[in-house]
N, CA, C and O atoms as a GROMACS GRO file, in nm:
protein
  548
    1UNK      N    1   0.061   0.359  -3.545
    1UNK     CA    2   0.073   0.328  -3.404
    1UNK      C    3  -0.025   0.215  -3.370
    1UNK      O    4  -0.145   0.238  -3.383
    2UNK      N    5   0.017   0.098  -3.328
    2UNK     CA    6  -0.034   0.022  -3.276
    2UNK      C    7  -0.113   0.008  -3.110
    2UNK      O    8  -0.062   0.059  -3.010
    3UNK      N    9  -0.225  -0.060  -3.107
    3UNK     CA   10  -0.264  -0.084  -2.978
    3UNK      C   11  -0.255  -0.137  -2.854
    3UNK      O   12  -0.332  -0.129  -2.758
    4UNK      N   13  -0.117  -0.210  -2.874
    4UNK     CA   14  -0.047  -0.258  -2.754
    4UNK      C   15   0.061  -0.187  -2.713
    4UNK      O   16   0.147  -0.142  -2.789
    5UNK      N   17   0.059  -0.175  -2.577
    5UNK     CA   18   0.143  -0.125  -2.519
    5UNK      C   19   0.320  -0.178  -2.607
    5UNK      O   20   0.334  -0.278  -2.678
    6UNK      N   21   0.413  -0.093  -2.577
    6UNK     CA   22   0.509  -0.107  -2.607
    6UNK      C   23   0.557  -0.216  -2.546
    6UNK      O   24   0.495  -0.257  -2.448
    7UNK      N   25   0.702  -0.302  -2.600
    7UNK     CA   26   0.744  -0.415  -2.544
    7UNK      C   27   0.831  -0.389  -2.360
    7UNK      O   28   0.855  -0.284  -2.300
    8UNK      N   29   0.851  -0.505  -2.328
    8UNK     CA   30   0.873  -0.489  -2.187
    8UNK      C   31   1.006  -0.396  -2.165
    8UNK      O   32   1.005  -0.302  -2.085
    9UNK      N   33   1.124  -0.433  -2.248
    9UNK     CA   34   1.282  -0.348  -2.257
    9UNK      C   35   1.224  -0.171  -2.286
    9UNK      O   36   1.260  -0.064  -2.238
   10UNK      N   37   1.142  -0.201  -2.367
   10UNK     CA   38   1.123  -0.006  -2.436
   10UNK      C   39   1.053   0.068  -2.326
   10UNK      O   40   0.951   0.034  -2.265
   11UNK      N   41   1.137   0.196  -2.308
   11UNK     CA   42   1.016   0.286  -2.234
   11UNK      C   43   0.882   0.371  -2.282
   11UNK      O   44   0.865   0.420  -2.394
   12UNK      N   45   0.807   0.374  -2.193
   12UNK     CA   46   0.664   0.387  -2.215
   12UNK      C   47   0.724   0.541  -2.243
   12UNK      O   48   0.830   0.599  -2.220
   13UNK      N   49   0.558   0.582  -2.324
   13UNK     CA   50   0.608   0.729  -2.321
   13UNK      C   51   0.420   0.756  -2.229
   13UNK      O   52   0.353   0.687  -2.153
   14UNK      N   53   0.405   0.868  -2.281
   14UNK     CA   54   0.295   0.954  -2.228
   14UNK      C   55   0.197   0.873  -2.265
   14UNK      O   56   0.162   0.786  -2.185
   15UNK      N   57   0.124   0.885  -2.412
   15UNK     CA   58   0.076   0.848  -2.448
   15UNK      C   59   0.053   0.684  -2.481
   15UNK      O   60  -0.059   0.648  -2.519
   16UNK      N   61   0.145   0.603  -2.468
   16UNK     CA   62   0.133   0.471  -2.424
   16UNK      C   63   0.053   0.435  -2.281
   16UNK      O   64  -0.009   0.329  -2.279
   17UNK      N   65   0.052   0.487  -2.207
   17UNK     CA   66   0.006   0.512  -2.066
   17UNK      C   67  -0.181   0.508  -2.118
   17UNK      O   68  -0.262   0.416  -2.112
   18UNK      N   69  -0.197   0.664  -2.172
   18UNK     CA   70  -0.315   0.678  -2.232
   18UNK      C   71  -0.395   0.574  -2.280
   18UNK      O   72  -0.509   0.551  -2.238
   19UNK      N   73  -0.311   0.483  -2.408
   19UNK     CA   74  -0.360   0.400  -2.458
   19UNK      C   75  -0.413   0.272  -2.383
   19UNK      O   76  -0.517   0.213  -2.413
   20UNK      N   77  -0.321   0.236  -2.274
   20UNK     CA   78  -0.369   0.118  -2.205
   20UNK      C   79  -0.496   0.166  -2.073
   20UNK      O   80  -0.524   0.077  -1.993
   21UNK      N   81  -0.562   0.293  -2.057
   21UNK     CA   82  -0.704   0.279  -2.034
   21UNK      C   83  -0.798   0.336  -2.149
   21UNK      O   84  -0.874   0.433  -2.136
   22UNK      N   85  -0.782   0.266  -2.253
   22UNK     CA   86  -0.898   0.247  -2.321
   22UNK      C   87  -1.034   0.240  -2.257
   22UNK      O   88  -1.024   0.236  -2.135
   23UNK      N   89  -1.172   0.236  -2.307
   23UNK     CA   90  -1.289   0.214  -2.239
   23UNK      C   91  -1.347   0.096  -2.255
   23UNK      O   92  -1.457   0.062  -2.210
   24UNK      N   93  -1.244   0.006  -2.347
   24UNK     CA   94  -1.256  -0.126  -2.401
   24UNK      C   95  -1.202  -0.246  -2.284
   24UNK      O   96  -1.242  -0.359  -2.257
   25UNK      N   97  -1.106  -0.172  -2.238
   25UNK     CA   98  -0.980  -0.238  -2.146
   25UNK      C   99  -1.087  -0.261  -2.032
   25UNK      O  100  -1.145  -0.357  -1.982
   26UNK      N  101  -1.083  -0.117  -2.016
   26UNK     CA  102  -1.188  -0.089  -1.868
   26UNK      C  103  -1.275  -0.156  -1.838
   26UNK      O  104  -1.304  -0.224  -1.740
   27UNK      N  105  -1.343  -0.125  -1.980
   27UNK     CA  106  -1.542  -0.247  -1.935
   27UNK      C  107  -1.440  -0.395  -1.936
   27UNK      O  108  -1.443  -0.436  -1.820
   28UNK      N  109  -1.375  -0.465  -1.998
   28UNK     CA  110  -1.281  -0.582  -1.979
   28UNK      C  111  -1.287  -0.640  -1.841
   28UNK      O  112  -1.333  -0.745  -1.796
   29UNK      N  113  -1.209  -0.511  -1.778
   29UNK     CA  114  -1.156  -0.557  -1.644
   29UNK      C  115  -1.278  -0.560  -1.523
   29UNK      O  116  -1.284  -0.640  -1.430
   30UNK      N  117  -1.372  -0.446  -1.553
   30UNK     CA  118  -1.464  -0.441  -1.445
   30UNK      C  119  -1.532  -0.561  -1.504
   30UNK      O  120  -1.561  -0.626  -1.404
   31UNK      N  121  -1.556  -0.601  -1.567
   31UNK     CA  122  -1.675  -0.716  -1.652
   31UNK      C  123  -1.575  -0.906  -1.565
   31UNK      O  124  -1.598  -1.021  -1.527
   32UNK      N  125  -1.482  -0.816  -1.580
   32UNK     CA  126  -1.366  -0.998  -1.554
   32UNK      C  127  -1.409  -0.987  -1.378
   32UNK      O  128  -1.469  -1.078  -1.320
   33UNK      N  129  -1.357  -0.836  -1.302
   33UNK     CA  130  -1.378  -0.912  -1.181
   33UNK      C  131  -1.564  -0.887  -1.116
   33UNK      O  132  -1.601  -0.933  -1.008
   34UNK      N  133  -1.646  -0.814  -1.203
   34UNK     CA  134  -1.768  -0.893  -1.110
   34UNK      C  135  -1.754  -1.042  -1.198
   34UNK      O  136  -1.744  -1.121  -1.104
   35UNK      N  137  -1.748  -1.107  -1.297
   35UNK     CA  138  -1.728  -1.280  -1.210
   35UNK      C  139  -1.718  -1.315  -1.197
   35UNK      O  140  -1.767  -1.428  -1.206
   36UNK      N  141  -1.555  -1.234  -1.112
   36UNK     CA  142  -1.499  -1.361  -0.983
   36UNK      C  143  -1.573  -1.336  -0.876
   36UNK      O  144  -1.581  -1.414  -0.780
   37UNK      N  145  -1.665  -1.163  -0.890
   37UNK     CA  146  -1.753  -1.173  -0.722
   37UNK      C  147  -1.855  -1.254  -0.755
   37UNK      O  148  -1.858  -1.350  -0.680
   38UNK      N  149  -1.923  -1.254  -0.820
   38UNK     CA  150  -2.026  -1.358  -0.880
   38UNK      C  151  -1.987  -1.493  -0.861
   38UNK      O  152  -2.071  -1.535  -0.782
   39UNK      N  153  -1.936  -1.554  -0.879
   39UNK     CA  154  -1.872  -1.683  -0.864
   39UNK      C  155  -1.826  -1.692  -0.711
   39UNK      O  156  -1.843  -1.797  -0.649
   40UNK      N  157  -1.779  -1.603  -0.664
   40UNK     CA  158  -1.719  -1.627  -0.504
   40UNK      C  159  -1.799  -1.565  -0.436
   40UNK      O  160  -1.770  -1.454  -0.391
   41UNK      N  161  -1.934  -1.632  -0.412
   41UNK     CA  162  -2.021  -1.520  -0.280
   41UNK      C  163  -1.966  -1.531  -0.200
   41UNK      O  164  -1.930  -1.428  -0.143
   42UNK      N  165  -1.915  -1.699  -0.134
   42UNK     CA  166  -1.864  -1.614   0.024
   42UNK      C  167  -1.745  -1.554   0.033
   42UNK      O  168  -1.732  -1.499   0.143
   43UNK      N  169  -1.677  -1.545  -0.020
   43UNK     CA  170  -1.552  -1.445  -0.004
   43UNK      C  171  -1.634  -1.295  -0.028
   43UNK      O  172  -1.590  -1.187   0.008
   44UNK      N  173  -1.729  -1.311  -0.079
   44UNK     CA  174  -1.757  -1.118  -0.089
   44UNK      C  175  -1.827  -1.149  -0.014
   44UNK      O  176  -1.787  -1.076   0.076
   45UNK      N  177  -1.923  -1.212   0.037
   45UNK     CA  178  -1.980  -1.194   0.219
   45UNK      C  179  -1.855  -1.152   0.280
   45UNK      O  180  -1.820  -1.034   0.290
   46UNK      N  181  -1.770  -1.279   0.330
   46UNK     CA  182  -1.697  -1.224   0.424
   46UNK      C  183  -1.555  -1.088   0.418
   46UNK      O  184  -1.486  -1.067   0.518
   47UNK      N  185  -1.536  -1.011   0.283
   47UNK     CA  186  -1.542  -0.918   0.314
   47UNK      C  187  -1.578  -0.761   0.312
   47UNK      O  188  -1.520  -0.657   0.344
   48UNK      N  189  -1.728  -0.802   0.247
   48UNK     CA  190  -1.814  -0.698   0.300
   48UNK      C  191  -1.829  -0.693   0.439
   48UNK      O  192  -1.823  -0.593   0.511
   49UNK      N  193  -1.851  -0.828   0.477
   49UNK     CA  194  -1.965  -0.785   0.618
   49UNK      C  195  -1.885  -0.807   0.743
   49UNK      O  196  -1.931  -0.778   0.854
   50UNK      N  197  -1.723  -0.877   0.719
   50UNK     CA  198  -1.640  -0.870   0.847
   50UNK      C  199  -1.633  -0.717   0.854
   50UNK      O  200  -1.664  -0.671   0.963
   51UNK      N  201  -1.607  -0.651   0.783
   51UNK     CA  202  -1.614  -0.471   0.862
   51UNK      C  203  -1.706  -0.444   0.956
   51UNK      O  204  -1.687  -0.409   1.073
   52UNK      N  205  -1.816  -0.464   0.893
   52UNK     CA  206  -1.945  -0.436   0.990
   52UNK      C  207  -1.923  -0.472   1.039
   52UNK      O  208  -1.826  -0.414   1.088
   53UNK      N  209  -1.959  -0.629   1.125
   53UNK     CA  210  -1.931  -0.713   1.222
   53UNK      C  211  -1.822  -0.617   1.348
   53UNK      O  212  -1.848  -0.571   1.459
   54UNK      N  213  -1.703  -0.618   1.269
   54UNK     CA  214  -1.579  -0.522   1.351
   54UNK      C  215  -1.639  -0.386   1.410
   54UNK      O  216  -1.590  -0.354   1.519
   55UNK      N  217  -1.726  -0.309   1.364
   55UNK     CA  218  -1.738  -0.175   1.390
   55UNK      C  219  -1.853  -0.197   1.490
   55UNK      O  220  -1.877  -0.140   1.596
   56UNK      N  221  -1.903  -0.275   1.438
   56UNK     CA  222  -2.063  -0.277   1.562
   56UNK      C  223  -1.975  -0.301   1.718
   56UNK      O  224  -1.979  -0.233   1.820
   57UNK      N  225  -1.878  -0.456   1.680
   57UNK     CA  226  -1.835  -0.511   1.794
   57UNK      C  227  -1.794  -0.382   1.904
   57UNK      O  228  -1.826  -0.343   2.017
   58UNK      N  229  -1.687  -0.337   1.777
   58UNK     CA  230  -1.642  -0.179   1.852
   58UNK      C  231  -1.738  -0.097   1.910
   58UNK      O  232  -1.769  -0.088   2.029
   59UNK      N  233  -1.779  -0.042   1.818
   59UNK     CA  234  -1.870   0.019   1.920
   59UNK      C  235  -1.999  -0.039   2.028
   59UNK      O  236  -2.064   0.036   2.100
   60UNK      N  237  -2.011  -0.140   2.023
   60UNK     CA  238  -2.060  -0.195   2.182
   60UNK      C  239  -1.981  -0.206   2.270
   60UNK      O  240  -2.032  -0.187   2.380
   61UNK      N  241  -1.862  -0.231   2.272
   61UNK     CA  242  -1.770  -0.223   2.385
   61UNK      C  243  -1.672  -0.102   2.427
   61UNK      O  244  -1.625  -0.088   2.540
   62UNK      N  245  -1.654  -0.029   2.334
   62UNK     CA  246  -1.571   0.094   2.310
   62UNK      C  247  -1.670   0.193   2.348
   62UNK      O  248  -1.789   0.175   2.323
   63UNK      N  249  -1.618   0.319   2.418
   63UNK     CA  250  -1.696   0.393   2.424
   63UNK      C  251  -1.800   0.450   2.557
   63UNK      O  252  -1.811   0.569   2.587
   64UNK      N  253  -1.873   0.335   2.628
   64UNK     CA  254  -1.930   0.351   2.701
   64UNK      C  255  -1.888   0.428   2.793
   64UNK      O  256  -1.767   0.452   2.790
   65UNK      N  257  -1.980   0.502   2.919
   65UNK     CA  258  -1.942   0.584   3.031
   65UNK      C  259  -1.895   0.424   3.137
   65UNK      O  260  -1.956   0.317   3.139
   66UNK      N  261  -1.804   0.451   3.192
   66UNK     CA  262  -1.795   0.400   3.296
   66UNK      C  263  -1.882   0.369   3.395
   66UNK      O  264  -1.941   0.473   3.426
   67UNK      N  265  -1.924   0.264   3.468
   67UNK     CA  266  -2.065   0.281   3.568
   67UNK      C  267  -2.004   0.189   3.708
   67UNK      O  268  -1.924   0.097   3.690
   68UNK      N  269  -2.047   0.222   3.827
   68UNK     CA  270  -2.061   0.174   3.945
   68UNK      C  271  -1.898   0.122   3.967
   68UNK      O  272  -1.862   0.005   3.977
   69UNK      N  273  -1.822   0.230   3.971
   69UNK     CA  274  -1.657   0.213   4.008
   69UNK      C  275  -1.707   0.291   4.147
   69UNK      O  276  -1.791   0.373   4.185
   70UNK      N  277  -1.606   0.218   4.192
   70UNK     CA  278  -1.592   0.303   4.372
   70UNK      C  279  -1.487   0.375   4.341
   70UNK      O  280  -1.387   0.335   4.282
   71UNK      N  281  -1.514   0.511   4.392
   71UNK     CA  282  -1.392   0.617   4.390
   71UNK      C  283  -1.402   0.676   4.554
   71UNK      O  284  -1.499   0.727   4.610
   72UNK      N  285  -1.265   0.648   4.605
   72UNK     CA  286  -1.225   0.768   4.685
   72UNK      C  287  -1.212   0.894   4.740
   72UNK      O  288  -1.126   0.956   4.678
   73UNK      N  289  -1.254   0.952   4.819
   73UNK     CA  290  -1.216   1.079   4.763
   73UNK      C  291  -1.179   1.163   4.896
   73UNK      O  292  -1.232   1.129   5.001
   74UNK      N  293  -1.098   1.260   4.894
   74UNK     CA  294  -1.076   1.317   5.026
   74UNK      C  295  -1.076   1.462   4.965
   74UNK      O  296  -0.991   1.503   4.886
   75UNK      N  297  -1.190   1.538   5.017
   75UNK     CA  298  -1.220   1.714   5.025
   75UNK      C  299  -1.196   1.748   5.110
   75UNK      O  300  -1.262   1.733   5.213
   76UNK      N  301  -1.056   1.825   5.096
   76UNK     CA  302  -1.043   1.949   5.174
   76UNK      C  303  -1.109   2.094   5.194
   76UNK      O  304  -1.101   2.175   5.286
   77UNK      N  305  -1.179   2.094   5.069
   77UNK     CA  306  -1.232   2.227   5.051
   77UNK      C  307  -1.382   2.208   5.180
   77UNK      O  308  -1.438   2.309   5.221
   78UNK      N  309  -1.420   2.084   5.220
   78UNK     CA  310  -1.563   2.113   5.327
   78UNK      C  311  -1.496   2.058   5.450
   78UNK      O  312  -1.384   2.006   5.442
   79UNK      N  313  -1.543   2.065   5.531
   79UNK     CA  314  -1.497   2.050   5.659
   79UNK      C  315  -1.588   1.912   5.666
   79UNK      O  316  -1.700   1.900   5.617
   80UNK      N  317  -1.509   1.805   5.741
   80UNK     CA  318  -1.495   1.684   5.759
   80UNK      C  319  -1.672   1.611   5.855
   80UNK      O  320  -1.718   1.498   5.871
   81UNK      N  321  -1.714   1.744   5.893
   81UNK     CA  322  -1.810   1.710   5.983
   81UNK      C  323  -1.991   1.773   5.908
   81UNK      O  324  -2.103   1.727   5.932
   82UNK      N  325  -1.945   1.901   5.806
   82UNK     CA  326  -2.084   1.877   5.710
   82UNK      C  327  -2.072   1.818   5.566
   82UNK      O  328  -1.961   1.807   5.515
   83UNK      N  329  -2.199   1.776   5.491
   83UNK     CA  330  -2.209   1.750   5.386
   83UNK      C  331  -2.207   1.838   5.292
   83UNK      O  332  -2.244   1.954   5.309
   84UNK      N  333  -2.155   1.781   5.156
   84UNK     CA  334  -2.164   1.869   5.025
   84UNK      C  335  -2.331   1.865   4.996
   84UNK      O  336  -2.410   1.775   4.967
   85UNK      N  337  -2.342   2.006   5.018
   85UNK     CA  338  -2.464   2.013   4.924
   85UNK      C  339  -2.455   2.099   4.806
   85UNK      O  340  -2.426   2.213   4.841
   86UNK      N  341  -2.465   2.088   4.698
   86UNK     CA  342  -2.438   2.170   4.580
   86UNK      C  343  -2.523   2.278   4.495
   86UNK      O  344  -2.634   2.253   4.447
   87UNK      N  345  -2.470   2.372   4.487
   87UNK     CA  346  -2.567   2.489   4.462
   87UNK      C  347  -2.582   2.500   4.308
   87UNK      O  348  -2.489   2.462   4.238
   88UNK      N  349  -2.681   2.543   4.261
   88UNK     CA  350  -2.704   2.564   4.130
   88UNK      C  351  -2.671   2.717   4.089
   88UNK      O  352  -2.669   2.797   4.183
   89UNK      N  353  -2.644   2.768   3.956
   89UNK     CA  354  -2.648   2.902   3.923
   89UNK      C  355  -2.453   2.958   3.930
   89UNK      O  356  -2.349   2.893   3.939
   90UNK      N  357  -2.470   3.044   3.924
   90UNK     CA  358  -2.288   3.077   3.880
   90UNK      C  359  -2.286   3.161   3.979
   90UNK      O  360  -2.296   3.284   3.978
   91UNK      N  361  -2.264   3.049   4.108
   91UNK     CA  362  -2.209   3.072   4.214
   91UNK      C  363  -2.081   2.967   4.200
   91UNK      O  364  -2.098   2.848   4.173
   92UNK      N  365  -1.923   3.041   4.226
   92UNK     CA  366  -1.819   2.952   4.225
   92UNK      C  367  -1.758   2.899   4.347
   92UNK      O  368  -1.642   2.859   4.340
   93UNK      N  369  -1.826   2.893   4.469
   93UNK     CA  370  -1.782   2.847   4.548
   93UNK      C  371  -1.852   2.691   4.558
   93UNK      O  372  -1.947   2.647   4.494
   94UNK      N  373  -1.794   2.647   4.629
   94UNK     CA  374  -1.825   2.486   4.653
   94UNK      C  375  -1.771   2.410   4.487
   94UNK      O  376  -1.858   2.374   4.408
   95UNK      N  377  -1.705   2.402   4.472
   95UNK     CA  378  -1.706   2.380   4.317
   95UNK      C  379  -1.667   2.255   4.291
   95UNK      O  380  -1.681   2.213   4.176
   96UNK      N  381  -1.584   2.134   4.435
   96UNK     CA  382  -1.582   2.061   4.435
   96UNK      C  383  -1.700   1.935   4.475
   96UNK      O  384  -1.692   1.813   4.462
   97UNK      N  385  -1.819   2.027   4.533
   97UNK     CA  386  -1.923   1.939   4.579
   97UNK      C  387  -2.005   1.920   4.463
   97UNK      O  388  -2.069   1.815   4.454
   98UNK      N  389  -2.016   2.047   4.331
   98UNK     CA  390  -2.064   1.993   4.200
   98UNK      C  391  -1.984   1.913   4.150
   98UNK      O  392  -2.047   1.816   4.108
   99UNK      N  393  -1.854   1.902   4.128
   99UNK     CA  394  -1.789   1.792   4.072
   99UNK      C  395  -1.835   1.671   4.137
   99UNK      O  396  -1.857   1.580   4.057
  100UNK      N  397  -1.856   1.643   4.258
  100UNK     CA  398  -1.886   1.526   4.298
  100UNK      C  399  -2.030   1.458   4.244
  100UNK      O  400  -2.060   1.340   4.222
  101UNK      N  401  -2.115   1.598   4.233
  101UNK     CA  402  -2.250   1.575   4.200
  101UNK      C  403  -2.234   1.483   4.075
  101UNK      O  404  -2.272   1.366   4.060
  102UNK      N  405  -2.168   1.568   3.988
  102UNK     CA  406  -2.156   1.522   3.886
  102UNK      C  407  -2.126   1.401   3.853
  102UNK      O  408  -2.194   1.340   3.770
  103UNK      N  409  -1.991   1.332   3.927
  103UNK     CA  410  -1.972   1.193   3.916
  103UNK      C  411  -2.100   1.128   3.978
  103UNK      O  412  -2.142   1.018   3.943
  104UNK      N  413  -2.134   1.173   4.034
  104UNK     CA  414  -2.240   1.066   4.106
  104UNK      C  415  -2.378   1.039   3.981
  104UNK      O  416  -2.445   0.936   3.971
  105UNK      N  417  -2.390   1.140   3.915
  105UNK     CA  418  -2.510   1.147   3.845
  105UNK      C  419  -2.423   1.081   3.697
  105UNK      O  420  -2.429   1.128   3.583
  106UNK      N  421  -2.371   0.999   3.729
  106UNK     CA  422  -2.261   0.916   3.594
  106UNK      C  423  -2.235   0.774   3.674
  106UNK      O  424  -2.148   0.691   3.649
  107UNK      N  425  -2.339   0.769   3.782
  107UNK     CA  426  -2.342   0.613   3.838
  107UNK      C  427  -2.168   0.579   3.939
  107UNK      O  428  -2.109   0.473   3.956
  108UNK      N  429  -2.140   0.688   3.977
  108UNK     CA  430  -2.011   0.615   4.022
  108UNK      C  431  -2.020   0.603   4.194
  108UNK      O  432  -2.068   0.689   4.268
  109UNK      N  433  -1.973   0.500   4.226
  109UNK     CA  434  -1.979   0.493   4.379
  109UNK      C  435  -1.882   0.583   4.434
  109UNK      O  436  -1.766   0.580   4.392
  110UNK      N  437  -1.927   0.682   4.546
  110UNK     CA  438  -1.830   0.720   4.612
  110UNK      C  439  -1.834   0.744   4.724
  110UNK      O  440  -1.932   0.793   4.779
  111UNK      N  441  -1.697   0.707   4.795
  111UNK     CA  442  -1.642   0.690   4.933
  111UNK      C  443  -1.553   0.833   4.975
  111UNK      O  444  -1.453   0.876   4.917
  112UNK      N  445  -1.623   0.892   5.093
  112UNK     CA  446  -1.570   0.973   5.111
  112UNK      C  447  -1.468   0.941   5.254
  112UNK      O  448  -1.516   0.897   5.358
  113UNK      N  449  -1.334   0.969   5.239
  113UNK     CA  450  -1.238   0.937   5.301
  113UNK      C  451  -1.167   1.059   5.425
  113UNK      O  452  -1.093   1.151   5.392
  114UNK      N  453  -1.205   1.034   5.548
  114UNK     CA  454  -1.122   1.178   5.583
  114UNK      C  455  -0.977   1.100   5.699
  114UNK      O  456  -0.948   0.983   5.723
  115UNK      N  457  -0.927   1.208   5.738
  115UNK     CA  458  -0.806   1.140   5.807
  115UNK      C  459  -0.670   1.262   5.827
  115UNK      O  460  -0.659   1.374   5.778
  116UNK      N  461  -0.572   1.184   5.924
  116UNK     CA  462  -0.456   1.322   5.932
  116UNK      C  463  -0.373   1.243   5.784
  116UNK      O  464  -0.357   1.121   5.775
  117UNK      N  465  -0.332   1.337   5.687
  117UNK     CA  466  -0.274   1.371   5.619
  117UNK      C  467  -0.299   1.238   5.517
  117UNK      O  468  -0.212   1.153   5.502
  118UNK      N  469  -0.442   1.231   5.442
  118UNK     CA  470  -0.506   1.109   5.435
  118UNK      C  471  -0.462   0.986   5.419
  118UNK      O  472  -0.449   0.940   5.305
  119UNK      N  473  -0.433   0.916   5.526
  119UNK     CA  474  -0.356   0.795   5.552
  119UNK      C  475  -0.449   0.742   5.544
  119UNK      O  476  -0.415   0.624   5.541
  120UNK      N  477  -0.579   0.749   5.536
  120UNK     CA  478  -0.676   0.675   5.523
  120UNK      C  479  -0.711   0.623   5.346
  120UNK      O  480  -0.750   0.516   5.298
  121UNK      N  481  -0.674   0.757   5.285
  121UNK     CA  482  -0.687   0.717   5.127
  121UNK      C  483  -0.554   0.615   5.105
  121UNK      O  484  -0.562   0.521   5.026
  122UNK      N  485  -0.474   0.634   5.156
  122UNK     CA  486  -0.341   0.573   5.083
  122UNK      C  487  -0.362   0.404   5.100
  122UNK      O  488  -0.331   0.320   5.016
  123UNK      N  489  -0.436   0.375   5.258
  123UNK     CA  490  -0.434   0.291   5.288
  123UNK      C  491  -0.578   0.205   5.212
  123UNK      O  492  -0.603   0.086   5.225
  124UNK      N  493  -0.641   0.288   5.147
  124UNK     CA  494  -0.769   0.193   5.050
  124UNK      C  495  -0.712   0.197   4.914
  124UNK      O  496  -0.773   0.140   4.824
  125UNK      N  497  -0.586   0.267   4.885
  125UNK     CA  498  -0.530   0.240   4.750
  125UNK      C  499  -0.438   0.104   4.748
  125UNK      O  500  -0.418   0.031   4.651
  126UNK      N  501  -0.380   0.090   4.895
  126UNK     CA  502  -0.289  -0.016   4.919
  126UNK      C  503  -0.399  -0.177   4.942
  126UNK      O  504  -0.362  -0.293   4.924
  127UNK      N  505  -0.491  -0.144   4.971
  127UNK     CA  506  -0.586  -0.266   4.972
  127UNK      C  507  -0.686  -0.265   4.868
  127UNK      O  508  -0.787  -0.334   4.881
  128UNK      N  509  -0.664  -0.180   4.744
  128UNK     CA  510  -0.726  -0.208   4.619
  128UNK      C  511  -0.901  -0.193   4.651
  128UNK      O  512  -0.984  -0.201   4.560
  129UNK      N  513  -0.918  -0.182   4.720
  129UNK     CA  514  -1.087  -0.140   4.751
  129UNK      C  515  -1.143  -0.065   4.719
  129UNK      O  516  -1.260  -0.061   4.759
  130UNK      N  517  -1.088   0.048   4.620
  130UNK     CA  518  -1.129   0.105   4.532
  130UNK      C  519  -1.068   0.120   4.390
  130UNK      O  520  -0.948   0.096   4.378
  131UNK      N  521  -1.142   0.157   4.281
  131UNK     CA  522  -1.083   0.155   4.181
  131UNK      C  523  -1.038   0.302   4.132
  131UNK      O  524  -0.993   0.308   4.018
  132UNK      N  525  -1.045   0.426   4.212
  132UNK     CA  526  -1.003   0.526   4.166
  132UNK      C  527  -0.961   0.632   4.341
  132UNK      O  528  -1.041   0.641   4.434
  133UNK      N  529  -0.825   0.694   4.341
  133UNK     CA  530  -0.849   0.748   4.440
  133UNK      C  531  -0.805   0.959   4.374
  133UNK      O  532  -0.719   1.010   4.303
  134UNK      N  533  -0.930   1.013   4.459
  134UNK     CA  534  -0.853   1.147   4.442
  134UNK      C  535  -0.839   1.209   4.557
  134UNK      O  536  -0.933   1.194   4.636
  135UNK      N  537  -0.724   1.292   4.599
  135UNK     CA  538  -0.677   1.419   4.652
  135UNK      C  539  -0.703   1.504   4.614
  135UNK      O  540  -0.699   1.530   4.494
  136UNK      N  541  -0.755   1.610   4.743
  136UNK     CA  542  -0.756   1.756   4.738
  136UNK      C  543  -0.836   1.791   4.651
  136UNK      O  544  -0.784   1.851   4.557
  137UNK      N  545  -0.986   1.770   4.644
  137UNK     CA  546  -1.091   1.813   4.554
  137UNK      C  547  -1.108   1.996   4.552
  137UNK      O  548  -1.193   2.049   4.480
   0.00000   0.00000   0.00000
């Protein structure tokens, strides 16, 4: 049995397969392409380090919390004439004045909107003056 693979017409068998990763072949091939990396630094700069480049980019722009959007908002759950003040502890009432807390403590501007049947929100969604509107907190 010889060391070359069989000719191109004949089929391989099992052991033809075997034979062509030798450890001779192998060190060959890894030995041939470090040097073409050796010989081509900047092609292996650029693509080692375009990934990086890509992932950093990503994640500086991807990801972040949202900050200083004006949001809308019309609560029904408080009456139009006191403020949300928000209670701590596992008490479940007011549950929309912690949600608000919450956006607020995430930098977001908010406009509180009251009105009959809030024609007042519809009408700051129709003039884009805010960037988020909600109903019925």
């Amino acid at each position: 049995m010889s060391d070359l693979p069989p000719e191109k017409g004949e089929k391989w068998s099992m052991m033809d397969y075997i034979l062509c990763l030798s450890p001779h072949r192998m060190k060959a091939a890894v030995w041939k392409d470090f040097l073409w990396m050796w010989r081509n630094v900047p092609i292996m700069m650029f693509i080692t380090l375009l990934p990086v480049v890509q992932m950093i980019l990503f994640c500086l722009t991807i990801g972040r919390d949202p900050k200083y959007l004006h949001m809308a908002y019309v609560n029904d759950e408080m009456n139009f004439t006191t403020n949300c003040m928000p209670t701590n502890g596992c008490e479940y009432n007011l549950l929309s004045c912690r949600y608000l807390e919450s956006l607020r403590l995430h930098k977001i501007v908010m406009v509180s909107v009251t009105g009959i049947n809030n024609r007042n929100l519809i009408e700051s969604a129709q003039q884009r003056t805010n960037h988020m509107n909600v109903n019925n907190l």
